[in-house]
Every structure is written in C-alpha cells, then in structure tokens.
PDB file of N, CA, C and O in Angstrom:
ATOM      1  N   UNK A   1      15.607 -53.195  37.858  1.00  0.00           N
ATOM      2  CA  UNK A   1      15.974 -52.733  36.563  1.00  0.00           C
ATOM      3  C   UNK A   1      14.902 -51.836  35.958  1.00  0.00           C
ATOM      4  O   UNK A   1      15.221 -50.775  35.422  1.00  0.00           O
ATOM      5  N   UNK A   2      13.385 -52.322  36.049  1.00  0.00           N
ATOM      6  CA  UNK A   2      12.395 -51.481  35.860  1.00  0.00           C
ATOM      7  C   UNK A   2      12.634 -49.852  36.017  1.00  0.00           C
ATOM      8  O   UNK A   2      12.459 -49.146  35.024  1.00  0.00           O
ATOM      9  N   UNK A   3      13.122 -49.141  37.539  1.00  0.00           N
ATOM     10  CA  UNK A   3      13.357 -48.458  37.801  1.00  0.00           C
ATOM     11  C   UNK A   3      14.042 -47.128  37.611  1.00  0.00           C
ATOM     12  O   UNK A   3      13.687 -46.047  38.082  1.00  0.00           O
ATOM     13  N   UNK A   4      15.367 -47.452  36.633  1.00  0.00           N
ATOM     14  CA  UNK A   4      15.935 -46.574  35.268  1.00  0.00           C
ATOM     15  C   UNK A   4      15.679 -46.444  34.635  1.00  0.00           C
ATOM     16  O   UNK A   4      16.062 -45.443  34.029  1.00  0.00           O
ATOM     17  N   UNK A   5      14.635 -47.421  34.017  1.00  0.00           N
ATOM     18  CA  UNK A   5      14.095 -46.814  32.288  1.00  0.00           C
ATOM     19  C   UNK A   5      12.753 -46.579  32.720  1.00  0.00           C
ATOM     20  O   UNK A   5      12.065 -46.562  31.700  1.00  0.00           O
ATOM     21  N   UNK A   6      11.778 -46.321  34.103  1.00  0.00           N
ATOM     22  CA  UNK A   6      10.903 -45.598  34.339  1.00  0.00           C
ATOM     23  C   UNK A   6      11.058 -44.077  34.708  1.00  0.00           C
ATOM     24  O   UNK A   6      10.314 -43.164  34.347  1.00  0.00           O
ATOM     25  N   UNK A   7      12.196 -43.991  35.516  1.00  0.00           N
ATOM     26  CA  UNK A   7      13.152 -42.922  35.678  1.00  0.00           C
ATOM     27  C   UNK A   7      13.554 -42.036  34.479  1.00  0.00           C
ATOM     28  O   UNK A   7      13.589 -40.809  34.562  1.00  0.00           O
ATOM     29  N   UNK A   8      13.859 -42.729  33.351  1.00  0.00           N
ATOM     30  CA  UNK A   8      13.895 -42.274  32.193  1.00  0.00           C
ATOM     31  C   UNK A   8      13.073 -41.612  31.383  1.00  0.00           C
ATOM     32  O   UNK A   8      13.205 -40.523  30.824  1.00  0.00           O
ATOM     33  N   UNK A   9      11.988 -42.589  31.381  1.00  0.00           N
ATOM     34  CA  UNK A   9      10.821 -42.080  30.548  1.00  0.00           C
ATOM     35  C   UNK A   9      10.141 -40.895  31.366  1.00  0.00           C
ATOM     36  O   UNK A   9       9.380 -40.153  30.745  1.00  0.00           O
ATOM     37  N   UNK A  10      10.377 -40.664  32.769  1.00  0.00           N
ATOM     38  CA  UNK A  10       9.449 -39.823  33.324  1.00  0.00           C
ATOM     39  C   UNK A  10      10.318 -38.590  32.944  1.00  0.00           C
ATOM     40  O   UNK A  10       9.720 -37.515  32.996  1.00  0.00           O
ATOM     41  N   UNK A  11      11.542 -38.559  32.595  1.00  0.00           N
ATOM     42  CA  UNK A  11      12.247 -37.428  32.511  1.00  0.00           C
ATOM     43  C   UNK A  11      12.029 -36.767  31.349  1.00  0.00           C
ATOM     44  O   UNK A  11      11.928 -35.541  31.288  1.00  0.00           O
ATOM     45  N   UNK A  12      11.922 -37.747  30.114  1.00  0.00           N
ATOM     46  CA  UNK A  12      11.863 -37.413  28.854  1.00  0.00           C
ATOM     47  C   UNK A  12      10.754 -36.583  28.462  1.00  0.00           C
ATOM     48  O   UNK A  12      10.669 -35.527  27.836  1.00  0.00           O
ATOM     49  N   UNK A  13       9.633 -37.637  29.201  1.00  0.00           N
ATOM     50  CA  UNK A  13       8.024 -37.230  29.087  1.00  0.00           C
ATOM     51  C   UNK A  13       7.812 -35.589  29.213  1.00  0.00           C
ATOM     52  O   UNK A  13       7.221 -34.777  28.501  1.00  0.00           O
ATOM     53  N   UNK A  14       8.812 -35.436  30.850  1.00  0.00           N
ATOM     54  CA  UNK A  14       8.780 -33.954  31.299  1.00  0.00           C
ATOM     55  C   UNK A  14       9.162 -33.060  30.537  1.00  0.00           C
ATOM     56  O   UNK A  14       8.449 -32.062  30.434  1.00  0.00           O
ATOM     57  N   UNK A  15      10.380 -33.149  29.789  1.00  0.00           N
ATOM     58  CA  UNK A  15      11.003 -32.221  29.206  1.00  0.00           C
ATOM     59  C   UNK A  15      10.426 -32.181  27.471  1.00  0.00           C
ATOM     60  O   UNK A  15      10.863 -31.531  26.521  1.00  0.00           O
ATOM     61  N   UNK A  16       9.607 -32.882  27.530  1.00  0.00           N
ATOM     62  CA  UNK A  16       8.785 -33.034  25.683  1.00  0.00           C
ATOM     63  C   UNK A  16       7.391 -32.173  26.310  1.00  0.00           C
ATOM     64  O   UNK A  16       6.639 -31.546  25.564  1.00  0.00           O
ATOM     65  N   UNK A  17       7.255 -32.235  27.357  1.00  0.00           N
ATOM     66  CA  UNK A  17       6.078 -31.219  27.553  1.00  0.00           C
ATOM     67  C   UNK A  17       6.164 -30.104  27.715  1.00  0.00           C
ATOM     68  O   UNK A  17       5.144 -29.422  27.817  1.00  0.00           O
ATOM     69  N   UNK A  18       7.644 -29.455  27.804  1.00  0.00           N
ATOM     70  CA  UNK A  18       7.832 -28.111  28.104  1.00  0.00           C
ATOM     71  C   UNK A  18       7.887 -26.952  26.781  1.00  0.00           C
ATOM     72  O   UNK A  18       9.031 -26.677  26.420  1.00  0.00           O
ATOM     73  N   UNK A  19       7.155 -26.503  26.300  1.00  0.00           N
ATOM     74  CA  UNK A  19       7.309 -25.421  24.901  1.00  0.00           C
ATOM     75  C   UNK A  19       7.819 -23.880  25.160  1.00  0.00           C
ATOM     76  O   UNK A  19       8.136 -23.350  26.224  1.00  0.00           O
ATOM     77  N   UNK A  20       7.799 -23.500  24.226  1.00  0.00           N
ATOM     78  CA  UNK A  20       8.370 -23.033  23.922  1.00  0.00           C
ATOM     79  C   UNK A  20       7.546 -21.555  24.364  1.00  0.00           C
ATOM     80  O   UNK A  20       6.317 -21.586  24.310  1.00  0.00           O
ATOM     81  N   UNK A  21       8.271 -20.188  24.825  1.00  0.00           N
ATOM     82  CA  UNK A  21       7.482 -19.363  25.311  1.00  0.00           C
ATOM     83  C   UNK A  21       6.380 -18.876  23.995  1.00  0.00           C
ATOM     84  O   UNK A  21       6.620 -19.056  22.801  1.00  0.00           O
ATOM     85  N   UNK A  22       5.218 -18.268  24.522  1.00  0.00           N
ATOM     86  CA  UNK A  22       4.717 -17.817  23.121  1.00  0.00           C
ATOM     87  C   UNK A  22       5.007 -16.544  22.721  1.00  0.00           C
ATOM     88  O   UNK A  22       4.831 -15.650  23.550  1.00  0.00           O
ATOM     89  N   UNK A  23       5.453 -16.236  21.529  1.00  0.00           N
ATOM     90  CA  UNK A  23       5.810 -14.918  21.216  1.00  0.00           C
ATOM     91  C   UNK A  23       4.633 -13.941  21.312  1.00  0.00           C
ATOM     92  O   UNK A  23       3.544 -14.178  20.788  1.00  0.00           O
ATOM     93  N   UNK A  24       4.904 -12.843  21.999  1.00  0.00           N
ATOM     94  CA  UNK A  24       4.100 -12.071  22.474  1.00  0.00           C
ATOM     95  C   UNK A  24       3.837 -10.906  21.409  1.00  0.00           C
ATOM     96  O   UNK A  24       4.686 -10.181  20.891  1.00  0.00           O
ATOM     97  N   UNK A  25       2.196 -10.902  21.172  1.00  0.00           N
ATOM     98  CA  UNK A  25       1.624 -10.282  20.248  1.00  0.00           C
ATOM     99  C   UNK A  25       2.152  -9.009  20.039  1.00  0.00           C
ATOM    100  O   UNK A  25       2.593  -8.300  20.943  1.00  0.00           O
ATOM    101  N   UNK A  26       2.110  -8.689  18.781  1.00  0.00           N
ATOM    102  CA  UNK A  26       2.644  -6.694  18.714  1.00  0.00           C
ATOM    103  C   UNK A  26       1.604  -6.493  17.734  1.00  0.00           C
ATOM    104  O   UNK A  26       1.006  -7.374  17.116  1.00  0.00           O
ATOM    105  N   UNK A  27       1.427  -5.053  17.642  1.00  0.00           N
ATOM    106  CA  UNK A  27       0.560  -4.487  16.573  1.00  0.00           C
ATOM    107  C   UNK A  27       1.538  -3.687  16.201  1.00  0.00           C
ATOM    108  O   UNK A  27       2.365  -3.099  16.899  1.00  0.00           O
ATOM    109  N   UNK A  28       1.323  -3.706  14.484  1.00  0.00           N
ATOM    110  CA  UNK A  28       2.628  -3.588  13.369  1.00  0.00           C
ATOM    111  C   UNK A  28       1.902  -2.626  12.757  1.00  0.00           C
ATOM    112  O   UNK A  28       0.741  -2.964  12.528  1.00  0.00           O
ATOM    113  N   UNK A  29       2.248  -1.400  12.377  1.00  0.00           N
ATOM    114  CA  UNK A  29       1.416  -0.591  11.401  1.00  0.00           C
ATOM    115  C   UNK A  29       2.058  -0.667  10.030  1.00  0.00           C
ATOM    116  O   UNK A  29       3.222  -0.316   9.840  1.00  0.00           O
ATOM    117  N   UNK A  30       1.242  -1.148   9.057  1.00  0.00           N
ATOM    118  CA  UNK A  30       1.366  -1.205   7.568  1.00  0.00           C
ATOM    119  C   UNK A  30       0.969  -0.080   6.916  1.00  0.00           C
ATOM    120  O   UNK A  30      -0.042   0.525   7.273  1.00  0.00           O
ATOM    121  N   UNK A  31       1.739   0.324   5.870  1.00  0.00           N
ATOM    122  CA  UNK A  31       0.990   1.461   4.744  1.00  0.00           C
ATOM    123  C   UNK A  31       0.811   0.760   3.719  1.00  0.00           C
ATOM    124  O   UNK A  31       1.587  -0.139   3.397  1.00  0.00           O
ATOM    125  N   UNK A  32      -0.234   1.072   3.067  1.00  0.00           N
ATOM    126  CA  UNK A  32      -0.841   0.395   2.139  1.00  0.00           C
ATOM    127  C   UNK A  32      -1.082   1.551   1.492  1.00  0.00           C
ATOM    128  O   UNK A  32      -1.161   2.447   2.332  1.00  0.00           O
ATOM    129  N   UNK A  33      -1.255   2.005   0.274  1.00  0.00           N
ATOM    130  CA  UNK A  33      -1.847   2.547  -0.921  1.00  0.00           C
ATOM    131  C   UNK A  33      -2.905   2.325  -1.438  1.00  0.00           C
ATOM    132  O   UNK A  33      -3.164   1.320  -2.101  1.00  0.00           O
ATOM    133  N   UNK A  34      -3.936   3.593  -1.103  1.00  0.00           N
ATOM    134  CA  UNK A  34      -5.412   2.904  -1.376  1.00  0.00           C
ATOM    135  C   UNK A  34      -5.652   3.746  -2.933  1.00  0.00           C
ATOM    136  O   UNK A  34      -4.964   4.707  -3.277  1.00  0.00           O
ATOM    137  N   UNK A  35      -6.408   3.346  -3.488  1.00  0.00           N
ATOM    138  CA  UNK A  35      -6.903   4.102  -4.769  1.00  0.00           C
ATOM    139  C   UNK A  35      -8.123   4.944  -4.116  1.00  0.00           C
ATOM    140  O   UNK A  35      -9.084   4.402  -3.570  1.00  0.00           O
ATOM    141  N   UNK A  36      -7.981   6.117  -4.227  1.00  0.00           N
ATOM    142  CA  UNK A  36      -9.135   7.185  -4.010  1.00  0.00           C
ATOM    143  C   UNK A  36      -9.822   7.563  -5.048  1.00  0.00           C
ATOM    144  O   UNK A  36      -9.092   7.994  -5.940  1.00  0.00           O
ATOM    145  N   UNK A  37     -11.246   7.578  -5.358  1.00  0.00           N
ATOM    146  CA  UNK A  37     -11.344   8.187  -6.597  1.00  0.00           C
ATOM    147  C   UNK A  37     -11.228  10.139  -6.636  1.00  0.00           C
ATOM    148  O   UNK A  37     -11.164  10.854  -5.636  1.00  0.00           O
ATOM    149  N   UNK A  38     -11.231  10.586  -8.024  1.00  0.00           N
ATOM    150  CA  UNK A  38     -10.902  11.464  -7.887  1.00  0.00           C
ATOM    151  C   UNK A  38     -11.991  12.731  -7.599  1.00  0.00           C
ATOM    152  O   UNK A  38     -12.838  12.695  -8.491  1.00  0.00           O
ATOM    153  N   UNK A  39     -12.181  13.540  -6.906  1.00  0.00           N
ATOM    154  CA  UNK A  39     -13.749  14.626  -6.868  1.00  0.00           C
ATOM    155  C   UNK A  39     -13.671  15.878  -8.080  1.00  0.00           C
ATOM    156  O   UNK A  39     -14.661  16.387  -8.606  1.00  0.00           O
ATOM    157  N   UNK A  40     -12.288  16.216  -8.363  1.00  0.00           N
ATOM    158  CA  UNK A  40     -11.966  17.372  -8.923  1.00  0.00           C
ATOM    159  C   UNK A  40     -13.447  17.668 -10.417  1.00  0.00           C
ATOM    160  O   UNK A  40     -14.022  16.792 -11.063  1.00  0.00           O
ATOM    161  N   UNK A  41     -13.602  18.968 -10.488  1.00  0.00           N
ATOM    162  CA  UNK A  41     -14.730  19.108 -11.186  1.00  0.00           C
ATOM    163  C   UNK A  41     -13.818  19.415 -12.664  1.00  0.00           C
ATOM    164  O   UNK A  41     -12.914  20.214 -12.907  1.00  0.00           O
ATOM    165  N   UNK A  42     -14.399  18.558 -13.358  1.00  0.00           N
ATOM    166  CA  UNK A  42     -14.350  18.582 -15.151  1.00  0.00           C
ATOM    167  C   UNK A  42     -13.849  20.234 -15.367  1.00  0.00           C
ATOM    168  O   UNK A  42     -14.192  21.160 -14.631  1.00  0.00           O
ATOM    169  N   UNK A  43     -13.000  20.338 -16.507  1.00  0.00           N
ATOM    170  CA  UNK A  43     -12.218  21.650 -16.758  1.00  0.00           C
ATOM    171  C   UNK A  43     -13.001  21.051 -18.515  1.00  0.00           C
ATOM    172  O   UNK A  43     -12.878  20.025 -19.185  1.00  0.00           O
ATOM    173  N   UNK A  44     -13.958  22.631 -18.711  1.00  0.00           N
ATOM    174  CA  UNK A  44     -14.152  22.564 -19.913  1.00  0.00           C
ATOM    175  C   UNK A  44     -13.336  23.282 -20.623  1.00  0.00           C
ATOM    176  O   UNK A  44     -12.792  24.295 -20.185  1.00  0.00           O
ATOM    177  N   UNK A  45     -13.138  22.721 -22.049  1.00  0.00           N
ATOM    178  CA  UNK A  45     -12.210  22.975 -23.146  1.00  0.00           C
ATOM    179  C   UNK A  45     -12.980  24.294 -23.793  1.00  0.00           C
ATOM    180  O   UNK A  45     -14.108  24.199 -24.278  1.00  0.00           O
ATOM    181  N   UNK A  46     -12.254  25.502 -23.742  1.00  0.00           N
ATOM    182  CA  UNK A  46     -12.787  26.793 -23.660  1.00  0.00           C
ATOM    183  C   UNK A  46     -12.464  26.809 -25.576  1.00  0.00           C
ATOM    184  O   UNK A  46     -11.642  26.188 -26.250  1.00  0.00           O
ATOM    185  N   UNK A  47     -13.521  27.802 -25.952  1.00  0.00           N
ATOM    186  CA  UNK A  47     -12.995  28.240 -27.672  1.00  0.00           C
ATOM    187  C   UNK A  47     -12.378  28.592 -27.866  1.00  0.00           C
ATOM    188  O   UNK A  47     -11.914  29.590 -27.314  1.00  0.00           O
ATOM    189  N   UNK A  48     -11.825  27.857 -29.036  1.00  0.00           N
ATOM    190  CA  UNK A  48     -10.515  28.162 -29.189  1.00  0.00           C
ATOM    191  C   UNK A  48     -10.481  29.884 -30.486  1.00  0.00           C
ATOM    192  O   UNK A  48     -11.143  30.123 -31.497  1.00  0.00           O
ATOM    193  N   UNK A  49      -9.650  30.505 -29.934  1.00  0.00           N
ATOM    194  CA  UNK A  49      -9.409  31.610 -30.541  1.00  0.00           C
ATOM    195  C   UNK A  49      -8.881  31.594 -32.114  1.00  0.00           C
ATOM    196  O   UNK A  49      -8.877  32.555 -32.883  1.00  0.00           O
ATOM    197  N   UNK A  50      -8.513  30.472 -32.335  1.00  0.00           N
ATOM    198  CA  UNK A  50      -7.815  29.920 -33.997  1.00  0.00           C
ATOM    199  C   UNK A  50      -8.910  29.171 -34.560  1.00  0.00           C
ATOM    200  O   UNK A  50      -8.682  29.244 -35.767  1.00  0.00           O
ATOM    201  N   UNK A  51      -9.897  28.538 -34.421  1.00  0.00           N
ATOM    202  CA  UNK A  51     -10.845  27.861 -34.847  1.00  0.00           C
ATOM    203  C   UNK A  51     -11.869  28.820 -35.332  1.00  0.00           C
ATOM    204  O   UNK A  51     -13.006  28.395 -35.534  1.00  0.00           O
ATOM    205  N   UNK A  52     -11.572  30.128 -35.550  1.00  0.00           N
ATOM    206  CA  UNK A  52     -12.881  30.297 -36.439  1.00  0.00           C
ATOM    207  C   UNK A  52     -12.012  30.932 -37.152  1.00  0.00           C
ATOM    208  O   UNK A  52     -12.640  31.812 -37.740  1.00  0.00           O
ATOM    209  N   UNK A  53     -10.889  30.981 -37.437  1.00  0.00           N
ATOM    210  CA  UNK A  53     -10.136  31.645 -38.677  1.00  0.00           C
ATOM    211  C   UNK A  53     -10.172  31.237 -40.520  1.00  0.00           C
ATOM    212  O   UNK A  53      -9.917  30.095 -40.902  1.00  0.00           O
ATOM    213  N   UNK A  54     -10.418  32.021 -41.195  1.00  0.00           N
ATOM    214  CA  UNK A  54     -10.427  31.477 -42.655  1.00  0.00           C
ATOM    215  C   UNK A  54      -9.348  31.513 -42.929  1.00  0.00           C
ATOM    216  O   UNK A  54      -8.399  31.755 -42.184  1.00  0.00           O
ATOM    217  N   UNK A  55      -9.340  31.198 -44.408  1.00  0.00           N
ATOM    218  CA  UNK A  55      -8.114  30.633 -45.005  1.00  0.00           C
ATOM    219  C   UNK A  55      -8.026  31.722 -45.580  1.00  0.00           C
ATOM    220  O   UNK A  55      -6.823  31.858 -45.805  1.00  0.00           O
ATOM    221  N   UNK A  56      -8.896  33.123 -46.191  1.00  0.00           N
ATOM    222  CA  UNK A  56      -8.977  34.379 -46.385  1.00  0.00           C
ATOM    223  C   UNK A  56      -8.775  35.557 -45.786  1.00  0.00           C
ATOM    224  O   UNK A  56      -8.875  36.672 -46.299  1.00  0.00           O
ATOM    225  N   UNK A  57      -8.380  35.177 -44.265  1.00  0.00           N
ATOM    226  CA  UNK A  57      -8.015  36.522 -42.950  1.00  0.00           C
ATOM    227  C   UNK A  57      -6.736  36.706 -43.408  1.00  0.00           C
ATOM    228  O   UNK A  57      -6.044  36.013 -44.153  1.00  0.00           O
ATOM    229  N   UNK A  58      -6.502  37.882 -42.778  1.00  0.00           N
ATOM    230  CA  UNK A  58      -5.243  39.105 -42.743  1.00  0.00           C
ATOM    231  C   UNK A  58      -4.109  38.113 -42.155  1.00  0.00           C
ATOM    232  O   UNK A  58      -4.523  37.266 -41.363  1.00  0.00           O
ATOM    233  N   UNK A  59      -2.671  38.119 -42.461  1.00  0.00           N
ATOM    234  CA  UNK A  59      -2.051  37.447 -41.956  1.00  0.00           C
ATOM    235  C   UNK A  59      -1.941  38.011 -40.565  1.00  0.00           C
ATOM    236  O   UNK A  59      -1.470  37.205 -39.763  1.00  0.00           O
ATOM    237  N   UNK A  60      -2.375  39.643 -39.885  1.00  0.00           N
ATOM    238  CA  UNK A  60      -2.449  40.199 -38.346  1.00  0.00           C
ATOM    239  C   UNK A  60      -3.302  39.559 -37.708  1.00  0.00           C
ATOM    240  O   UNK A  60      -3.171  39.277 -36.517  1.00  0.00           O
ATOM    241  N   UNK A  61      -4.781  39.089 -38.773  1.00  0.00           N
ATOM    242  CA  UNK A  61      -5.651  38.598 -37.904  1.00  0.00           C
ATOM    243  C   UNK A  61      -5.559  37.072 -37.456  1.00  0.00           C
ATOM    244  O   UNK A  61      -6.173  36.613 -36.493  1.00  0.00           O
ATOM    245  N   UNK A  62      -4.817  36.444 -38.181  1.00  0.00           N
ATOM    246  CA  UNK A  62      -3.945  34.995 -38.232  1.00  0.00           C
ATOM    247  C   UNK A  62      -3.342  35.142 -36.766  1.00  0.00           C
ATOM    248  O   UNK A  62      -3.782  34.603 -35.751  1.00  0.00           O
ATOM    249  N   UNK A  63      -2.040  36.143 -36.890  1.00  0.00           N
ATOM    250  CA  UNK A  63      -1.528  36.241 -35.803  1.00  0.00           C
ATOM    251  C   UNK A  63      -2.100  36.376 -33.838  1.00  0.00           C
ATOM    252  O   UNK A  63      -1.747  35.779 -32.821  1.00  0.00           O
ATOM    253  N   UNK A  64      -3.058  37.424 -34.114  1.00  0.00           N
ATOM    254  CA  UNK A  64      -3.427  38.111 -33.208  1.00  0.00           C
ATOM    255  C   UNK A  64      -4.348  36.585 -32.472  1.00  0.00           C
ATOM    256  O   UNK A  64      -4.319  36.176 -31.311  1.00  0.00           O
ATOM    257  N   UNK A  65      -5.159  35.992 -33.770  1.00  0.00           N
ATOM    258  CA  UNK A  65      -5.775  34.664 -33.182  1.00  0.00           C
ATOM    259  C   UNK A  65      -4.967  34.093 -32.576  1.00  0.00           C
ATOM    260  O   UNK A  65      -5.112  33.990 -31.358  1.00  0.00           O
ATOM    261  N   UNK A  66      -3.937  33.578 -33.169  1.00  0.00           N
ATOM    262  CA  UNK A  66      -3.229  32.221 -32.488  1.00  0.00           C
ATOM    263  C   UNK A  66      -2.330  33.403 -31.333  1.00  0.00           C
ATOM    264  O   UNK A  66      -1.803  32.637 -30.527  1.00  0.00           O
ATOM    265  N   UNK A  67      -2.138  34.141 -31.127  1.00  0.00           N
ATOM    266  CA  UNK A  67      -1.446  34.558 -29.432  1.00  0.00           C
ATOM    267  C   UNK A  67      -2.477  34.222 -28.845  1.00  0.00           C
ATOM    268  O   UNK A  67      -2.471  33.280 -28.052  1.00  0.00           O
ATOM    269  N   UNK A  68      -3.972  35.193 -29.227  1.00  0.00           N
ATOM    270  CA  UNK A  68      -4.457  34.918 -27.970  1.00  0.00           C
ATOM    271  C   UNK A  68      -4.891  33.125 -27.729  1.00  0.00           C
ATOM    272  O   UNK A  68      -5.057  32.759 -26.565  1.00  0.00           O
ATOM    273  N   UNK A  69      -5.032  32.215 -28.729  1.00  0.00           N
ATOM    274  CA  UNK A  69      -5.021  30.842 -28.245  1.00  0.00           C
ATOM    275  C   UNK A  69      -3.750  30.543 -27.449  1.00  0.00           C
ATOM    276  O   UNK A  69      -4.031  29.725 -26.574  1.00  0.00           O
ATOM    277  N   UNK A  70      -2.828  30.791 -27.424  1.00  0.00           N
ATOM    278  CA  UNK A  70      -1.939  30.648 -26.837  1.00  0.00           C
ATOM    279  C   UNK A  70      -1.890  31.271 -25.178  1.00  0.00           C
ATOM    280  O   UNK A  70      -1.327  30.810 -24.185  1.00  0.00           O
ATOM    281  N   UNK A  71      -2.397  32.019 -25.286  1.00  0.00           N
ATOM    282  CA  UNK A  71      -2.512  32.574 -23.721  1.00  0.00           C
ATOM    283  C   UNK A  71      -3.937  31.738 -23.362  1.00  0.00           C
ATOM    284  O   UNK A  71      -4.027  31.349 -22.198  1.00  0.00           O
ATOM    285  N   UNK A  72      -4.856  31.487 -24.114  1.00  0.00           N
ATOM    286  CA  UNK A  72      -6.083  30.435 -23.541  1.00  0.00           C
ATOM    287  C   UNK A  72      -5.258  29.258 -23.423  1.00  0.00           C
ATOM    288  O   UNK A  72      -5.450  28.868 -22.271  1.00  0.00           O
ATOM    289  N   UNK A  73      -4.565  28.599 -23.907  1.00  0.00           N
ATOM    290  CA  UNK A  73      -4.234  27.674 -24.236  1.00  0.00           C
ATOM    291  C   UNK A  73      -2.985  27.274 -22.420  1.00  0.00           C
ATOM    292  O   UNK A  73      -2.850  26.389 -21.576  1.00  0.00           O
ATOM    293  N   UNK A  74      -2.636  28.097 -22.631  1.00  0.00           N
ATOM    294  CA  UNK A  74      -1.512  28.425 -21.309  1.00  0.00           C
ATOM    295  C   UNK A  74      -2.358  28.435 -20.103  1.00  0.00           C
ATOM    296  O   UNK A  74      -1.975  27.618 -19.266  1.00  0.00           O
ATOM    297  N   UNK A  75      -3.538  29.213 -19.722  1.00  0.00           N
ATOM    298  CA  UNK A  75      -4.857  29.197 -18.900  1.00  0.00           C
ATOM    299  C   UNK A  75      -5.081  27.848 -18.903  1.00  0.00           C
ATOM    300  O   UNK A  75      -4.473  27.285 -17.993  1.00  0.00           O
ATOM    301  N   UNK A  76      -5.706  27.155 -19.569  1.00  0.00           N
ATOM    302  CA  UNK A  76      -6.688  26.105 -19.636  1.00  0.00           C
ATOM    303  C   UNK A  76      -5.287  25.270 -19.159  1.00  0.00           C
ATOM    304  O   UNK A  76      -5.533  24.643 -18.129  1.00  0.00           O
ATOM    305  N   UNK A  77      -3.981  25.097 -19.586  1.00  0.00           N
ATOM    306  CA  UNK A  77      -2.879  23.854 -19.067  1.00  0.00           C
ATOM    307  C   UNK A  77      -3.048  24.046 -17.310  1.00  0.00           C
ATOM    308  O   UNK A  77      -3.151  23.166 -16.456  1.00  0.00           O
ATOM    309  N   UNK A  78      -3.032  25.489 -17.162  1.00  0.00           N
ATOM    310  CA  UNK A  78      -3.249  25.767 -15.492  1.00  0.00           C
ATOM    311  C   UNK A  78      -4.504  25.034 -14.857  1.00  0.00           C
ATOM    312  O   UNK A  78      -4.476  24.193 -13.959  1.00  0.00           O
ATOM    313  N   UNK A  79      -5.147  25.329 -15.244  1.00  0.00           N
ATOM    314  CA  UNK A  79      -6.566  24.780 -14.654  1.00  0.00           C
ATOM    315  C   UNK A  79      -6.561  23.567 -14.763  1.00  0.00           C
ATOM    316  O   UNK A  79      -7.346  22.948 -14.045  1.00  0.00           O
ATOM    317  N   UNK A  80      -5.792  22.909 -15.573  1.00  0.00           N
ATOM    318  CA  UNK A  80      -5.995  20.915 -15.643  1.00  0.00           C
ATOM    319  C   UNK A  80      -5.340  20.731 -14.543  1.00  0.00           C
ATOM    320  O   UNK A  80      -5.777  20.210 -13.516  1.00  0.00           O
ATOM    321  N   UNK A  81      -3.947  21.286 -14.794  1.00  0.00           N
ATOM    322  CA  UNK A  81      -2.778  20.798 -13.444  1.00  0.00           C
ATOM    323  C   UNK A  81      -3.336  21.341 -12.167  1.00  0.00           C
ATOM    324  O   UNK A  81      -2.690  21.123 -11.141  1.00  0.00           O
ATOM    325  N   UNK A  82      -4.379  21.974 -12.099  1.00  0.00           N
ATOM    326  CA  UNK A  82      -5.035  22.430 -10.731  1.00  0.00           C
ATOM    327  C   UNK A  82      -5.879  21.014 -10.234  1.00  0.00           C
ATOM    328  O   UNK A  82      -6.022  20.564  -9.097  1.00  0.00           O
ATOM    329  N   UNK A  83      -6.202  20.680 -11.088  1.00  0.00           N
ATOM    330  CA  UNK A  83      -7.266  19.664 -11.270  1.00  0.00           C
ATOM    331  C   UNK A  83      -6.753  18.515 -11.006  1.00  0.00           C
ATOM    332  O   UNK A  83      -7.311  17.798 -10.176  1.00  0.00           O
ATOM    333  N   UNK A  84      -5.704  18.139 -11.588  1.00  0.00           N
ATOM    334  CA  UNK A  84      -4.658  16.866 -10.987  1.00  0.00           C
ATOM    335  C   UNK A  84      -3.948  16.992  -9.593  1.00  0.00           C
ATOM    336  O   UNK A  84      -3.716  16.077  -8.803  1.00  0.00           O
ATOM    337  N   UNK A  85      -3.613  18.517  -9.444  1.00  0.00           N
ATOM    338  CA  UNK A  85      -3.060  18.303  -8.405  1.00  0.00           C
ATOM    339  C   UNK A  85      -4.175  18.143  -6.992  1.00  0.00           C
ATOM    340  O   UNK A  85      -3.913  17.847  -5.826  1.00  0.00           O
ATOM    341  N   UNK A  86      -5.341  18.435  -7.578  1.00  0.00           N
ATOM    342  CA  UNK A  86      -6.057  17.999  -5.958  1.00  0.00           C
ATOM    343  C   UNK A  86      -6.605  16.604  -5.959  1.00  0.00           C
ATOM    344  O   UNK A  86      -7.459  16.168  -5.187  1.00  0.00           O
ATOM    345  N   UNK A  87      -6.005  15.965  -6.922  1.00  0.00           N
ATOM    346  CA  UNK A  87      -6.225  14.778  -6.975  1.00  0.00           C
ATOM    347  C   UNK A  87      -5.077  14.216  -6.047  1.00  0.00           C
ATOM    348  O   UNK A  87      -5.439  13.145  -5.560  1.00  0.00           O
ATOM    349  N   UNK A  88      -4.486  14.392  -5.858  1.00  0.00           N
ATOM    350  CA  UNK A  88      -3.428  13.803  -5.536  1.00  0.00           C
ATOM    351  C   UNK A  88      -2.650  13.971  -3.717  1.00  0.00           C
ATOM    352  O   UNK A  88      -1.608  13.379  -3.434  1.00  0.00           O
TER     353      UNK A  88
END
C-alpha cells in the first residue's frame, strides 16, 4: 500500500518543481522629457521712442514718436521670439 502514495508524492514533488519559463529580458526605449536650461542671451529692452515725449510736443511729433516705437516695438517682439524659439 506504501507504494501508491510514494508513487504519488514522487509525482507531485516532480511536477511542483517544474517553473515556469523565465521571460526573456528586452530593452524598452522610454522618452522622457528632460528640462534643459535655457542658453539664449538676454534681449535688452531698447529706448523707447515715446518716453521722452512732453505733454507740450507737436501733435506730428507725438505721432512720428509713437510709429517709430512701434516699429522698435515690432523689432524687439522679433528678437524675444528668436530667443524662445532657440530655447526650445
């Protein structure tokens, strides 16, 4: 009688020792998003063409100021977005 339930256990034993294959390693490439800092060189804030105007100038000389701030003003937006964009 011994003989079946040694028979048994040797079978069980065998098949509790057998695992499972091991999953075979892969290398996975992740992107990650790093923070870079930025190098771009400082854009100085140029004079402004309306800032030295009185409250006593010609209404032409009023005018003639604020276009040309406006075309500095249009310049200097270029040069920032130059500045961001090599940031990026």
């Amino acid at each position: 009688m011994k003989w079946p339930i040694t028979a048994l256990a040797v079978l069980l034993v065998g098949c509790a020792g057998q695992q499972a294959p091991a999953p075979e390693p892969r290398v996975v490439r992740v992107e990650v998003p790093v923070q870079v800092p930025c190098r771009a060189p400082a854009v100085p804030a140029p004079a402004w063409a309306a800032a030295g105007l009185q409250k006593g100038d010609s209404l032409e000389v009023k005018v003639r100021a604020l276009l040309a701030e406006r075309r500095q003003r249009i310049g200097y937006e270029k040069e920032l977005q130059a500045a961001v964009g090599a940031c990026q």
